[in-house]
DOGU-82726 format. One line per 10 residues: number of its first residue (from 1); for each residue x, y, z of N, C-alpha, C. Coordinates in steps of 0.2 Angstrom, whole numbers, plus 2048, in hexadecimal, padded with zeros to 3 digits. Layout:
NUM = X:Y:Z:X:Y:Z:X:Y:Z ~ ...
//
This chain:
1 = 788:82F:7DF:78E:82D:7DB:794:82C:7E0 ~ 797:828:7DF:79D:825:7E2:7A2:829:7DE ~ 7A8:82E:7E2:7AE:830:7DF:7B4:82B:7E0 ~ 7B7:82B:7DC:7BD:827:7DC:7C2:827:7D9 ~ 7C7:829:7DC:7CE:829:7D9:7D3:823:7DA ~ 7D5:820:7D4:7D9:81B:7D2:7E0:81D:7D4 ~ 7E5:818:7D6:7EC:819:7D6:7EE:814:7D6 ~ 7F4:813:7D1:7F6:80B:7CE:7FA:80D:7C7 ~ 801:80A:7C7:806:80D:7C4:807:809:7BD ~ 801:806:7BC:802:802:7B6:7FC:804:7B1
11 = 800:807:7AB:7FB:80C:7A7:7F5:806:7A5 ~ 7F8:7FE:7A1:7F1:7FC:7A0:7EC:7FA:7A5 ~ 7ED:7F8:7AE:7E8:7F7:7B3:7E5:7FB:7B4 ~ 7E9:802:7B5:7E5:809:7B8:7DE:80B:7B2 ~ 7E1:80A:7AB:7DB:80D:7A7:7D6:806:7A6 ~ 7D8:800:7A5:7D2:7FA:7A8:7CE:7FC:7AF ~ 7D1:7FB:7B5:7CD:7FD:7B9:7C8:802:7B8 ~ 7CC:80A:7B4:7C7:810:7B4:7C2:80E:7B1 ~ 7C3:809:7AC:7BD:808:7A5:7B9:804:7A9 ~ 7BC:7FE:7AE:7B5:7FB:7AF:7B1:7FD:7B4
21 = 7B4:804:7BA:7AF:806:7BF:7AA:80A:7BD ~ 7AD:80D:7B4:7A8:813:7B2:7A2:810:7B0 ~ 7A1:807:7AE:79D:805:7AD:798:805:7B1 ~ 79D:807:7B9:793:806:7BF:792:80B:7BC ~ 78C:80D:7BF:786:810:7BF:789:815:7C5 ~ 78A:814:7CA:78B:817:7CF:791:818:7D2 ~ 798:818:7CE:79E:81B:7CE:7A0:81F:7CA ~ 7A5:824:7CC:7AA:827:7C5:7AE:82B:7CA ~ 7B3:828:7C6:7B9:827:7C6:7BB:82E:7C3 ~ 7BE:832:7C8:7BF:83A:7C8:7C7:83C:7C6
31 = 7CA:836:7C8:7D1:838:7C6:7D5:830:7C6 ~ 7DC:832:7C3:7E0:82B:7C1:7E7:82D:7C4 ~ 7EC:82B:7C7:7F0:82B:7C8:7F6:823:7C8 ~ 7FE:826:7C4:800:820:7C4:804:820:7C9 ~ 805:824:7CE:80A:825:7D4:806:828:7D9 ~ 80A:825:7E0:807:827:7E7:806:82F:7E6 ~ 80A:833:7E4:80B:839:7E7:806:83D:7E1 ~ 805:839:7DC:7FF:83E:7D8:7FA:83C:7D9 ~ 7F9:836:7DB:7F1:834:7DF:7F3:839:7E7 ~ 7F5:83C:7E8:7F5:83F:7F0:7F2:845:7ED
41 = 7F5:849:7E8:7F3:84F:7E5:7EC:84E:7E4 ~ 7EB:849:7E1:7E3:84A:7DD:7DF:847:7E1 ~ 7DF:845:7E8:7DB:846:7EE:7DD:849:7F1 ~ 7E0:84E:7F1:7DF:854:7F5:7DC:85A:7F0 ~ 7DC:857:7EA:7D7:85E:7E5:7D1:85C:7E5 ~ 7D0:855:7E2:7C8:851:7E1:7C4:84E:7E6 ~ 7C9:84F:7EC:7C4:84B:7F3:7BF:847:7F2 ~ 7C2:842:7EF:7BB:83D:7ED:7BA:839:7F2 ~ 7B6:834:7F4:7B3:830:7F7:7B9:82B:7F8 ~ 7BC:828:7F2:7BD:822:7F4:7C5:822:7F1
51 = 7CA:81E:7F3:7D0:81E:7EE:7D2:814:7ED ~ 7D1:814:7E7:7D3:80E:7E9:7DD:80D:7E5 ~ 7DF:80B:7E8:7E7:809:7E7:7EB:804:7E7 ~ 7EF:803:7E4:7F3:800:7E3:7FB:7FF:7E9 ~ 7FE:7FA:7EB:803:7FB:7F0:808:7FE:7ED ~ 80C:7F8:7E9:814:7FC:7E7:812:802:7E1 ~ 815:806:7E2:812:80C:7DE:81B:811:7DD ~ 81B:813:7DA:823:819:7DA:820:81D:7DE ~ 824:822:7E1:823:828:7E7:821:827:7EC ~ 81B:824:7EC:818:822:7F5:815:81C:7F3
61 = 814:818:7F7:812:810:7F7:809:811:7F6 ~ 806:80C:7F7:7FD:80C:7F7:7FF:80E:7FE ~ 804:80A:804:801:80A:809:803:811:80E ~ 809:814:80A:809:81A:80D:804:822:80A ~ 801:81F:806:7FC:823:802:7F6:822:809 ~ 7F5:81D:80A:7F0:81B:80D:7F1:820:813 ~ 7F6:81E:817:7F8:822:81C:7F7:829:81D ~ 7FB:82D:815:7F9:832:815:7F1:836:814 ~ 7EC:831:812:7E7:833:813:7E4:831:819 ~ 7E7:82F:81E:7E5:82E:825:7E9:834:829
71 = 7EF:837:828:7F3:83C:82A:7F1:842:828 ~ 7EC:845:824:7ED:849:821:7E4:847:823 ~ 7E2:846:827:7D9:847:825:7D4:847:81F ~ 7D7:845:81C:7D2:843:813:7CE:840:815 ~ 7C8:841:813:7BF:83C:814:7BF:837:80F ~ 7C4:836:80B:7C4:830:807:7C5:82A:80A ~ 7C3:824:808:7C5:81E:809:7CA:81B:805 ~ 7CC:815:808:7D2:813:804:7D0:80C:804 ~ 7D1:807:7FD:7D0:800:7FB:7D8:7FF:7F9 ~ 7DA:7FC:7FB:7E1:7FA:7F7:7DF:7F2:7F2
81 = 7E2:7F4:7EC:7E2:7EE:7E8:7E7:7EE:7E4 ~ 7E8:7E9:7E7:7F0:7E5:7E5:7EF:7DF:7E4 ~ 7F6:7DC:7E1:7F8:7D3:7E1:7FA:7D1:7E3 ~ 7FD:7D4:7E9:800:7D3:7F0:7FB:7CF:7F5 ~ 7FA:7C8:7F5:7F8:7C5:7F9:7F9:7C2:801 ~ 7FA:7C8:805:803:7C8:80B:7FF:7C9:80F ~ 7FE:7C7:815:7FE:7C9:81C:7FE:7D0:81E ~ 806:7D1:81E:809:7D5:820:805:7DB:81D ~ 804:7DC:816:801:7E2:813:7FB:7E4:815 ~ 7F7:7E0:814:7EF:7E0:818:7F1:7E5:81F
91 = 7F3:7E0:824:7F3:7E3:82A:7F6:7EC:82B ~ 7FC:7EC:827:800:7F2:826:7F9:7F6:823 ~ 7F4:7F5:81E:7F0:7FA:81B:7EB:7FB:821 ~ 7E9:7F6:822:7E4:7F7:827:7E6:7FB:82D ~ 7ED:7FB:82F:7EF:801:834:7EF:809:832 ~ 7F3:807:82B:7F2:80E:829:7EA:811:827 ~ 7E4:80C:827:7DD:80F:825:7DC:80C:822 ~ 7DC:808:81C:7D8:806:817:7D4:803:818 ~ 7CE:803:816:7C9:800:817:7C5:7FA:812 ~ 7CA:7F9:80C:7CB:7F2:809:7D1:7F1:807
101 = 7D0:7E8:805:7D7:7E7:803:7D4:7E2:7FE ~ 7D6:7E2:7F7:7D5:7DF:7F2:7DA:7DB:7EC ~ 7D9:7D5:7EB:7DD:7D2:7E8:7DE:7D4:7E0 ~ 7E0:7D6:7DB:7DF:7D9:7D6:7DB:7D2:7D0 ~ 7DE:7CA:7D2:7DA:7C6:7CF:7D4:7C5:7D0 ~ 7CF:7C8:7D6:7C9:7C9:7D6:7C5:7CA:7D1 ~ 7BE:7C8:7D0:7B8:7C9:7CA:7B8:7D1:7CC ~ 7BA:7D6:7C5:7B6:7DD:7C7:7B0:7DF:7CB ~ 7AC:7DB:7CB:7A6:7DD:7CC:7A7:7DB:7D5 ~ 7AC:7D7:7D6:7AE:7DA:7DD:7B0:7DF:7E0
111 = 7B5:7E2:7DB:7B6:7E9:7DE:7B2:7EE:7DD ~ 7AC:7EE:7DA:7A6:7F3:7D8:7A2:7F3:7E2 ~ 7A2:7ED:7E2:79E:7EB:7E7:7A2:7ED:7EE ~ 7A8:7EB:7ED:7AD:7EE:7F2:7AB:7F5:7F6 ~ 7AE:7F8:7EF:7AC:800:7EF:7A4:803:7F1 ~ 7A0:801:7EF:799:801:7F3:798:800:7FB ~ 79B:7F9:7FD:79C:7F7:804:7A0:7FD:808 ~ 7A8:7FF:805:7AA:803:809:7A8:80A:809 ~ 7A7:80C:805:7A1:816:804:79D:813:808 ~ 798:80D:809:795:80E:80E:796:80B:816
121 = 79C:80C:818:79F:80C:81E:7A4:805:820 ~ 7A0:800:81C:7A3:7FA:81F:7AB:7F9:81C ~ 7AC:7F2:81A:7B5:7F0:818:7B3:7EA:813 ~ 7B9:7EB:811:7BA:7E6:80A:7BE:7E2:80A ~ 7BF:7DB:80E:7C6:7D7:80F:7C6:7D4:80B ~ 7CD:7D1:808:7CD:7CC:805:7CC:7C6:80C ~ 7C8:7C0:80B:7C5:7BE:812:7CC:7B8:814 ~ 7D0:7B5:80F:7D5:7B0:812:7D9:7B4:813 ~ 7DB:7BA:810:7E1:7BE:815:7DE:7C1:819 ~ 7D9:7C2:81D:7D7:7C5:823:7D8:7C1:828
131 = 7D6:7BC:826:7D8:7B5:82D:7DF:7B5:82C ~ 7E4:7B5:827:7EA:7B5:827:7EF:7BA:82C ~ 7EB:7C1:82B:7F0:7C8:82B:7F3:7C8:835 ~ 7EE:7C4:837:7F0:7C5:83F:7F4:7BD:842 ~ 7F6:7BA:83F:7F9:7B7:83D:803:7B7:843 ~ 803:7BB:83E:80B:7BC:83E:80D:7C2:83C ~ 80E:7C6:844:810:7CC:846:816:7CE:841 ~ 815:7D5:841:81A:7DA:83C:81F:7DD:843 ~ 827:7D8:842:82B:7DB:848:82F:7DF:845 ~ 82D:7E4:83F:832:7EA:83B:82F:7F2:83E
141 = 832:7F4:840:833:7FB:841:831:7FF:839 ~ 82F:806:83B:82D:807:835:833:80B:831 ~ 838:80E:837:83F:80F:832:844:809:833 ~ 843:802:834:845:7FC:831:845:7FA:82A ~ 83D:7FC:82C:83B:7FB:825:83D:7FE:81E ~ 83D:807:820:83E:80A:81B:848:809:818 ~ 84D:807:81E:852:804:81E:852:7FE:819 ~ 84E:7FA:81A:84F:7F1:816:84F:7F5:80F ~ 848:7F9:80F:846:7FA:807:84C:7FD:801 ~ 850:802:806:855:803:801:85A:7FE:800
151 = 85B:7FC:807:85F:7F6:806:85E:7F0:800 ~ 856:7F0:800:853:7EC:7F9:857:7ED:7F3 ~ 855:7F5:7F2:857:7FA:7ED:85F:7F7:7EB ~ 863:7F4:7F0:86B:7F5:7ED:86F:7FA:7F1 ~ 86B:800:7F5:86F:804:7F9:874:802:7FC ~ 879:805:7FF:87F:803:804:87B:809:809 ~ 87E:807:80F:87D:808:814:87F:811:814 ~ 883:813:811:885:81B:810:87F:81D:80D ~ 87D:81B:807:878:81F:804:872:81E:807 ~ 86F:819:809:869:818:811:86B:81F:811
161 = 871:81E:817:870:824:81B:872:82B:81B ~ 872:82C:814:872:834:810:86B:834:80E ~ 866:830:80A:861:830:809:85A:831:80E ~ 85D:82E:815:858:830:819:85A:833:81D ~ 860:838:81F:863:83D:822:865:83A:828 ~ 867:833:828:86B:82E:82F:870:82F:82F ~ 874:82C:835:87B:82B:834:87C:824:832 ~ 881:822:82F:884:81E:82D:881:817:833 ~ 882:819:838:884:813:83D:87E:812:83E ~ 879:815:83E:871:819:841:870:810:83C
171 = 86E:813:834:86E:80E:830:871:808:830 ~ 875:808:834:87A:802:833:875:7FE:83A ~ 872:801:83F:86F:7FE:846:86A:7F8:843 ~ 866:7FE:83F:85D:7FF:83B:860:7F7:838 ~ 864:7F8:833:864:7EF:82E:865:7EB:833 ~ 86D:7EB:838:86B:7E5:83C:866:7E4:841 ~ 863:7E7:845:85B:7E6:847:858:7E4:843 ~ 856:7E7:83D:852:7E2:839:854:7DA:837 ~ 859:7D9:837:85E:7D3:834:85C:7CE:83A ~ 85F:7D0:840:85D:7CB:844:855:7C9:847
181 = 851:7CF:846:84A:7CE:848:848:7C8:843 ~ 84B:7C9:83C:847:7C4:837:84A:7BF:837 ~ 851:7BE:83B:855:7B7:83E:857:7B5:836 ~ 85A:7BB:832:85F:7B8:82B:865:7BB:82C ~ 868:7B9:826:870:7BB:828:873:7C1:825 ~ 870:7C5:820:870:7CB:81D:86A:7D0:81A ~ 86B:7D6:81A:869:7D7:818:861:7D8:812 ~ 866:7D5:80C:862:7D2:807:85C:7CB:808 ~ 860:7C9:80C:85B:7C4:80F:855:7C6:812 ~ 856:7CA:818:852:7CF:81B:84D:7D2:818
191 = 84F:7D7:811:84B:7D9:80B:847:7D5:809 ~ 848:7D1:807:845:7CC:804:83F:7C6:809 ~ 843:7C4:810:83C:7C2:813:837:7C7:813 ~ 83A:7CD:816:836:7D3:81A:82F:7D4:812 ~ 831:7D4:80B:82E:7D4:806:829:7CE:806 ~ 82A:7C9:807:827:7C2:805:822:7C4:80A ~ 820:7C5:80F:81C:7C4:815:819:7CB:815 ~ 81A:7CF:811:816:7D5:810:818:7DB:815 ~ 821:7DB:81A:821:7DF:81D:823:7E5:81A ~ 825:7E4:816:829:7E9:810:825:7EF:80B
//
């Protein structure tokens, strides 16, 4: 039997997917979580085989979840599936570990298949973003990154820099290096490509 815990912040996907993995035969689905940080919890109580998740999520992302179960030694696997069909995501999961990437308009019966394929060691690509992902290099720093993001948010650059204990001008460096790496002219611009291309 295949263990698997789901993580995906939307009540009607998460209990769809549960219902349609309990159909195999040879999965079950041991816990549900609607946030990174409560799917972190219930793989560290359930150790199950397999997690498959979702990217944007409240509290930690899919791909920082992922992360954390490559930081943290967990024997679980990670399938990310999402609607995100981005370069940039792919590659970012792949670094942090994950061992698929799955489109959410896919036939179920491919994620069934999926989940088989990677418990038994191999990978699960979506195959035109595979050829895509190496494509066009990610030039965002990972505290660029976590910069833009607030920036997304509407932050001003003092709250940045009390929310992630910088100084003022620290964050002020972080947005314009990003700005100019992405060759726009603010930083909502920046937010917004750094999103579109999956680097966000």
């Amino acid at each position: 039997m295949i263990r698997v815990v789901i993580a995906e912040d939307q009540g009607m996907v998460l209990g769809a997917l549960a219902a349609l993995l309990e159909l195999e035969g040879d999965i079950a689905v041991v816990a549900q979580a609607s946030d990174g940080e409560k799917a972190l919890a219930a793989l560290r109580e359930k150790q199950p085989d397999l997690l498959i998740t979702d990217i944007e999520m409240p509290q930690m992302t899919g791909l920082e979840l992922a992360q954390a179960v490559k930081q943290e030694k967990l024997s679980c696997k990670v399938i990310i599936l999402t609607t995100f069909a981005r370069a940039g995501y792919l590659r970012r999961a792949l670094e942090a570990g994950a061992s698929g990437y799955l489109l959410k308009d896919a036939p179920a019966s491919e994620l069934a298949e999926a989940i088989r394929r990677v418990h038994a060691g191999g990978r699960a690509i979506d195959p035109e973003l595979a050829a895509e992902a190496w494509t066009e290099p990610d030039p965002l720093t990972d505290r660029e990154r976590q910069v833009l993001r607030f920036a997304a948010e509407g932050k001003t650059s003092g709250d940045i820099a009390q929310q992630m204990g910088l100084s003022d001008g620290t964050v002020r460096n972080y947005l314009s290096e990003a700005i100019s790496k992405l060759g726009v002219s603010n930083r909502i611009e920046a937010a917004r490509l750094a999103r579109e291309k999956g680097w966000l």
